[in-house]
N, C-alpha and C positions, 0 to 999 in steps of 0.2 A: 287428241291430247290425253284425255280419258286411257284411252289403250297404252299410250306410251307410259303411261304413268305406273299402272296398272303393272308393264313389264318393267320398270324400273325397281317395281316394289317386289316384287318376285324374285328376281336377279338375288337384288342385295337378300331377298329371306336365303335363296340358295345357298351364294356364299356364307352365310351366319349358320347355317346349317351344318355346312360342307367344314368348317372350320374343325371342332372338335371330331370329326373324323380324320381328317390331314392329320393333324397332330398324335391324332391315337395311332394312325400306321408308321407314321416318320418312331414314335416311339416303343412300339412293338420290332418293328423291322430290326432295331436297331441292340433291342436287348434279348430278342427273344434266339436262342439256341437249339443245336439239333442234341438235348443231351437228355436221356430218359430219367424221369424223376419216380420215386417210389410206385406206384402201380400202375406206372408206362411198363415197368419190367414184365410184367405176365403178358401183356402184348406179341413181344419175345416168344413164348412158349406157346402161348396159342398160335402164332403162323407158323411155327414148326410143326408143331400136334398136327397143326389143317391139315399138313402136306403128306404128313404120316398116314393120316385116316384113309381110306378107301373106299368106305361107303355114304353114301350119299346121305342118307339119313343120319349117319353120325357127325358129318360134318353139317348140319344143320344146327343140330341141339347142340353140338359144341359152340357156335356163336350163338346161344341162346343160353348156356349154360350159365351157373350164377358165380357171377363177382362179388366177395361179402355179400352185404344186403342185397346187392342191386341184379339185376340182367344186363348185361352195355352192348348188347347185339347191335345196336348203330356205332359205336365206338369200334368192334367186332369188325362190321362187315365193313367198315370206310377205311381203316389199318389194313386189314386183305385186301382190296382194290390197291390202295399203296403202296402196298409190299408186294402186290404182282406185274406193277405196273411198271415200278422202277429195279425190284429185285434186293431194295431194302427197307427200312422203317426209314422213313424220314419226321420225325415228332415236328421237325419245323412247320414243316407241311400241315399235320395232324392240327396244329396248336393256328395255323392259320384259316384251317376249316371251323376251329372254334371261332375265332375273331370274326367271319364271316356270318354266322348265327347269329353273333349278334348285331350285326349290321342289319340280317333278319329282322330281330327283332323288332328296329328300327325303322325298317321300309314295311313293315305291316302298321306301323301304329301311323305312318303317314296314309299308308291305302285308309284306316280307317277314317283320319282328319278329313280324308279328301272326299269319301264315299259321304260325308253329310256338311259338304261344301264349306267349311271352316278354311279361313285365309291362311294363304302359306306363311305368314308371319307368325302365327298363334304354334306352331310345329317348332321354334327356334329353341323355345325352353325343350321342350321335349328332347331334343339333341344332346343340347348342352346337361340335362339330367342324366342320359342314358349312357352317353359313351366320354368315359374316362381311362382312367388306369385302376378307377377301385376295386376292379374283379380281378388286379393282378394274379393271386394267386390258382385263378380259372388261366387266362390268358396265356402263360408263359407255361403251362402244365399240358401234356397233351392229351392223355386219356380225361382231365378233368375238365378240359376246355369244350369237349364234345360233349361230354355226358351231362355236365352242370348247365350246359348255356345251350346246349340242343335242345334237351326235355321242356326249357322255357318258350324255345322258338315253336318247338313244335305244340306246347300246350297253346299259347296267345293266337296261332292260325287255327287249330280247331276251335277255339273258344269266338274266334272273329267268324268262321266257318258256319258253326250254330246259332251265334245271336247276331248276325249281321249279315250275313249274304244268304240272297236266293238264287242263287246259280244251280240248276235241276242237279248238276254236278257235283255240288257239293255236300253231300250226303256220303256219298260214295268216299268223295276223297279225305271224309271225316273219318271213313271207317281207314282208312289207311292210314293215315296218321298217329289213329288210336292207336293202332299197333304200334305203330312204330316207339311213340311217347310210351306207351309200355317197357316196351323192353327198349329204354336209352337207360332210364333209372329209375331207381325206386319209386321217387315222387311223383312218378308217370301216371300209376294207377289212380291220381286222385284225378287225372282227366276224364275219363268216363263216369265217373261221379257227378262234377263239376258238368260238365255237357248234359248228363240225366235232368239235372234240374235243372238248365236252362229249356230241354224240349218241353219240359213238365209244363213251365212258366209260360213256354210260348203257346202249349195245348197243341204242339204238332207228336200227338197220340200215336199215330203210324209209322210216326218216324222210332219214338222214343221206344217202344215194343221190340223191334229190330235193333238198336243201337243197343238195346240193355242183355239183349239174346249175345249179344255182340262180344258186349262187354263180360259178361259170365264166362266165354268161352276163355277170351283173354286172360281173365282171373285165374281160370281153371288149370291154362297154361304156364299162367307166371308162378303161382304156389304149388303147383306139381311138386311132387320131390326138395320143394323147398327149405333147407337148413338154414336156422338164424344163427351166426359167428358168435360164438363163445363172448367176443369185445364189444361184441353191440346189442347184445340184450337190454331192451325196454325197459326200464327202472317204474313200474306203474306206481311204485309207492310214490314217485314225482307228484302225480297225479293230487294228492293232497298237500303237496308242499310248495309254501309262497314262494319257493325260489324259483320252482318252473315255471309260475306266470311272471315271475318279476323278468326271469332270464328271457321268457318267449318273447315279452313285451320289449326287450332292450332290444333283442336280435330284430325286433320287426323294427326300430327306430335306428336301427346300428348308421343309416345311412347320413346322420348327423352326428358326428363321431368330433369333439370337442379334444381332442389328444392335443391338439397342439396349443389351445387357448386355456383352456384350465381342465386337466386332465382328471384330475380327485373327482368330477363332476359326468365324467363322459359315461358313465352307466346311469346316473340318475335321469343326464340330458336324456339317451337314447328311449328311456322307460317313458317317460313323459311323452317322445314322438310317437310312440309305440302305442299309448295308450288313446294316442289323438287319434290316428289312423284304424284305430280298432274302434272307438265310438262314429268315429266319419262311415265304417262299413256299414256298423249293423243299422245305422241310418237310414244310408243306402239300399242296402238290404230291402227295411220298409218300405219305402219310396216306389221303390219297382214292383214290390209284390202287393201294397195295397192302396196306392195311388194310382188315379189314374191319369196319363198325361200323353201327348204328343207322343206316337207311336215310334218313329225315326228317333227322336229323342229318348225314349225308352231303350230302345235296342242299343245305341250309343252306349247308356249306362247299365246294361247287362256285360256286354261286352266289358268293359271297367271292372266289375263287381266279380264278373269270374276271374279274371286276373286275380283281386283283391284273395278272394277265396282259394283259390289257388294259391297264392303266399302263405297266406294264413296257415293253410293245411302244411304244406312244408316249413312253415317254423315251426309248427307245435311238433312235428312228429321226426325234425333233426331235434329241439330242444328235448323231447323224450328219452329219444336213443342217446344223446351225448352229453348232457347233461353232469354223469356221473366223472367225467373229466374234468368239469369246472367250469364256471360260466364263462369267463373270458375265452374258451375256445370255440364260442358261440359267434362273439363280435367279431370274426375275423371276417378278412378281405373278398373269402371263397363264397360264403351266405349274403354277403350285403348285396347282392345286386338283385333279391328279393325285395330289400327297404328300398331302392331305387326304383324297382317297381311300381311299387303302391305310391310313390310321392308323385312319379308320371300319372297312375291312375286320378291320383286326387288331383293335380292342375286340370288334367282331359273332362271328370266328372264336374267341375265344379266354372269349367271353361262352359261346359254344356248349359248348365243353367240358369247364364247370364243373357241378358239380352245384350244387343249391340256394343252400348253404352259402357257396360258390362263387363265383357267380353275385353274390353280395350284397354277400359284401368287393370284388370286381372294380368293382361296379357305384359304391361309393363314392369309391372311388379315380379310376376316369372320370370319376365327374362333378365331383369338384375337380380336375381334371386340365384336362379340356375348358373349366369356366367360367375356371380363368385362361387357356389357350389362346384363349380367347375375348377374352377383356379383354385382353391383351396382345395379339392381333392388332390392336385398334383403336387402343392406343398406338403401334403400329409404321407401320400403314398410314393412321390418319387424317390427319396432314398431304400424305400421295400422295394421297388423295380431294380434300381444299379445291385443290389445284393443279391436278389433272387440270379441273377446272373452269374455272379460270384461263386453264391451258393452252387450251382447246377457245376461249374468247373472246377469247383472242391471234391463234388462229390464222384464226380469222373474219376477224378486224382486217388479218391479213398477208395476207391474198389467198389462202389454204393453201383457205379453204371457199370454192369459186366463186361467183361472184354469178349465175350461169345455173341456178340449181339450182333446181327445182321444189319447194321447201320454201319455210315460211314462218320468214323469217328475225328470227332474236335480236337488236332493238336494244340495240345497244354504246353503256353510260354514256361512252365517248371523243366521242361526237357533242356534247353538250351542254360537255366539258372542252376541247375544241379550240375552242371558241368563246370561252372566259373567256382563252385563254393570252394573245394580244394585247398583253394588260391585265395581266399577271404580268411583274416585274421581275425579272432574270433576276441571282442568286445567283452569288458569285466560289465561296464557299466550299463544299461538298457532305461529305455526313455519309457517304461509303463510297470506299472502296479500288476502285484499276481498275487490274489487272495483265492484262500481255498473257499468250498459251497458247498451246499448238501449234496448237489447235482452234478459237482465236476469243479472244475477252476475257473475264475473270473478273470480277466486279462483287462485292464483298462490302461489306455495313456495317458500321459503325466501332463501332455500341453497340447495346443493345438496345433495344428499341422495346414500349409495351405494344400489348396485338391480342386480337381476338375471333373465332369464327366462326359466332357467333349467328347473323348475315344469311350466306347463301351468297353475297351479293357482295362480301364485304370482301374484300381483299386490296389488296396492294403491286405496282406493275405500272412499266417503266420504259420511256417513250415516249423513242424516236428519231425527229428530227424533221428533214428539210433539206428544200433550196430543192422537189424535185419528189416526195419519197417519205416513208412515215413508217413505224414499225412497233412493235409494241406488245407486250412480254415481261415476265410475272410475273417476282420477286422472288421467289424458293421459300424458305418458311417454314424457315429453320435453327440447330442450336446450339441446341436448347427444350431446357431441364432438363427430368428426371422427372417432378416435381413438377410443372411447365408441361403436360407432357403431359394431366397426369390433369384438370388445369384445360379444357386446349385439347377434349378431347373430351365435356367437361361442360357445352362452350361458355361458362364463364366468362373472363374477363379473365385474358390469361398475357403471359410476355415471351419474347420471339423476336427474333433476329438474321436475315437475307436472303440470300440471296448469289444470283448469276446467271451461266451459264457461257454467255456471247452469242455465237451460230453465227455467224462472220461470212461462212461460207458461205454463207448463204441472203439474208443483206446485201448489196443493190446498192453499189456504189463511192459513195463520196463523204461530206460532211463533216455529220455529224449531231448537233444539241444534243441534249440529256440531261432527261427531263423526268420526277419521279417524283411518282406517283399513287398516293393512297394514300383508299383507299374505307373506310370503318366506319362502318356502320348508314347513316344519312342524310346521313353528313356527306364532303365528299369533300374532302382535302388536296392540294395541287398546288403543286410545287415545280421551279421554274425555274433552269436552272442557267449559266451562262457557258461553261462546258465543253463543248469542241467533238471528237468522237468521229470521228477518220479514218480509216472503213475502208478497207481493201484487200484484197477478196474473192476465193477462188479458186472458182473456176468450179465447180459440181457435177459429177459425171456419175453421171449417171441409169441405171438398170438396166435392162436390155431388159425388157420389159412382153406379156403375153399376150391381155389384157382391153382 
């Protein structure tokens, strides 16, 4: 009876497991596109170059060569495997080897629950924290999805590598990794750091001598001939100003992001989690280097603590570099899955030093914790998924995705809609507000509108149209009530207002009609308007470029 129970209880942890998985692929599958976004483009150019080169040794250092800050020689060589394998870039592909890392990441943090016999019940939160849509802007990107969420998977196995397993083999396959976490991205480097002090800590002295030989050469590799990009020089005056800890602090709490419940509040909230999680480490910290305690239960929370450390170091050192852009481009979508990190660290550390009893009240309180963390992520961030979609078929449209590009390119429903306009009477009156802005033109609707996102092609999109250019920019979904929410992610029928803040930066000159399009299920609306849009553009200037 015992054993039956035993499997019953297991079963249902699986499915509770397996659930926020299902959903993240039914919703990736579903929005994610084969269309290159900003530095997928160099991709482009490097499989060309590769094929150009002739010598072996230059096609080496050229997937080693540096992208702005970073090395992306795994982004590199897994885009070549792709593009030799089928004879074009497929980013869908690319973007679903991202999703897979982190699934990684995921089935490493169970090998560790499992390597110090923790019930597969106590794993549920951990799911339901890890895998959502809050890394959108990783997920649906495909040089970002490898590079941002590789460098984690590969750091968390070496990190599990040196403070938790003794497999003779693993040693070895630590040094391979290293490399590799090296040159995925920047933040790589802090893993031979992070691994130094855990040999130090565990006093495997023979090991640690080797590994730091190891790691010098690596370094000596990655900073060769290194150029730092004119856009991302280190601002060290930071260094003395309260806004780089207030900002580090927010970015490391970003993963409790209050936007929707009282938004005036959502950097203070994030500062506060931020500041929790940073006193829980250096606690931590103590605890392991001058406490002594159960040796399996130590290695547990080293394992945790370089994770921990490992965040840390990558928030200080994006808030360093970026900082001088504004702290709001700190909390986005792309960084927070560092704060999702550490909040798995802290249930796993703090699951560790409970006993039974313990263990049990903890573990209910996470897992109602996590599943509304969960469901509330998707109210927050599912209207940025239907757009980033949007976004990605705008920018095809605007000439953003080159037409030389060795992929097989996404027919745009604008082909068959640019055919009908002709024959469409062109409207005095228009149902939205157009105020100008320092930045371009604001576009907002006057009422609300009903909408679906049953089909991943619905959407509201607003054609600019003159004598020689045309260009084509979503309506981003806004002003949804609550209530709309829990509809909009149910994909039933909800009401929604639009609004559009139009770069006329990237707008050639001249006098453009208004044409709005509006897609759901089968049916496509098309409204012609009298209203004539005169822009007057200021030049861009572009950033010096390495790639």
């Amino acid at each position: 009876m015992d054993t039956n129970n035993k499997i019953l209880k297991n079963s249902i942890s699986a499915v509770l497991v397996f659930v926020p998985i299902v959903v993240l692929l039914y919703i990736f599958n579903k929005y994610a596109i084969n269309i290159p976004h900003w530095d997928d483009h160099p991709l482009k150019s490097f499989v060309l170059k590769f094929d150009e080169i002739t010598s072996t040794k230059d096609k080496i250092l050229l997937i080693f060569s540096q992208h702005n800050e970073h090395r992306i020689g795994l982004t590199r060589l897994l885009t070549l495997i792709n593009f030799k394998l089928s004879g074009n870039l497929d980013f869908k592909f690319l973007m679903w080897v991202g999703l897979s890392f982190l699934f990684g990441v995921l089935f490493t943090f169970y090998i560790a629950f499992k390597k110090y016999n923790l019930e597969s019940k106590y794993f549920i939160p951990i799911s339901f924290t890890l895998v959502g849509i809050y890394p959108y802007e990783n997920l649906f990107w495909a040089m970002a999805s490898i590079q941002n969420i590789g460098v984690i998977l590969i750091a968390i196995v070496c990190f599990y590598l040196v403070a938790v397993s003794r497999n003779k083999a693993s040693f070895f396959t630590l040094i391979i990794l290293t490399f590799w976490g090296v040159f995925t991205s920047g933040n790589g480097v802090l893993i031979p750091v992070v691994c130094c002090l855990i040999l130090l800590l565990k006093r495997q002295y023979k090991h640690f001598w080797v590994y730091i030989l190891v790691s010098g050469i690596l370094f000596f590799l990655y900073f060769n001939g290194y150029q730092k990009p004119d856009s991302t020089k280190l601002q060290v005056a930071f260094l003395t100003s309260a806004d780089f800890y207030k900002s580090a602090m927010a970015m490391v709490g970003t993963s409790i992001d209050l936007s929707l419940v009282n938004p005036i509040k959502r950097i203070d909230a994030s500062m506060v989690v931020g500041v929790f999680l940073m006193i829980f480490t250096v606690l931590l910290i103590w605890q392991i280097v001058f406490k002594k305690y159960n040796t399996e239960k130590k290695d547990f929370d080293v394992f945790w603590a370089a994770i921990l450390i490992f965040g840390f170091g990558t928030i200080f050192a994006t808030t360093l570099g970026r900082l001088n852009y504004g702290a709001e481009t700190l909390l986005t979508s792309k960084y927070k899955i560092y704060s999702v990190l550490m909040l798995c660290a802290f249930y796993a550390v703090a699951l560790n030093s409970f006993n039974k009893n313990g263990q049990n009240r903890s573990f209910i309180v996470a897992l109602i914790t996590s599943i509304g963390f969960w469901y509330y992520g998707y109210l927050l961030d599912y209207p940025s998924v239907v757009t980033t979609r949007q976004d990605r078929l705008s920018e095809l449209f605007n000439g953003h995705s080159y037409t030389d590009y060795p992929y097989r390119r996404v027919k745009l429903f604008t082909e068959s809609v640019e055919k009908l306009l002709p024959n469409i009477p062109a409207k005095d009156e228009y149902d939205f507000w157009i105020n100008d802005t320092p930045n371009g033109v604001l576009i907002e609707g006057k009422k609300s509108f009903d909408f679906n996102v049953r089909n991943a092609e619905n959407g509201v999109y607003l054609l600019l149209k003159s004598e020689s250019k045309s260009y084509l920019y979503p309506l981003y979904l806004s002003k949804i009530a609550k209530k709309d929410l829990i509809l909009l992610i149910s994909e039933q029928a909800f009401k929604a207002k639009y609004s559009l803040n139009l770069p006329t930066e990237y707008i050639d000159n001249g006098k453009y009609q208004l044409i709005k399009i509006k897609i759901l299920g089968y049916r496509t609306e098309i409204e012609k308007y009298s209203k004539i849009l005169d822009v007057q553009s200021v030049k861009k200037i572009n950033p010096k470029q390495n790639w």
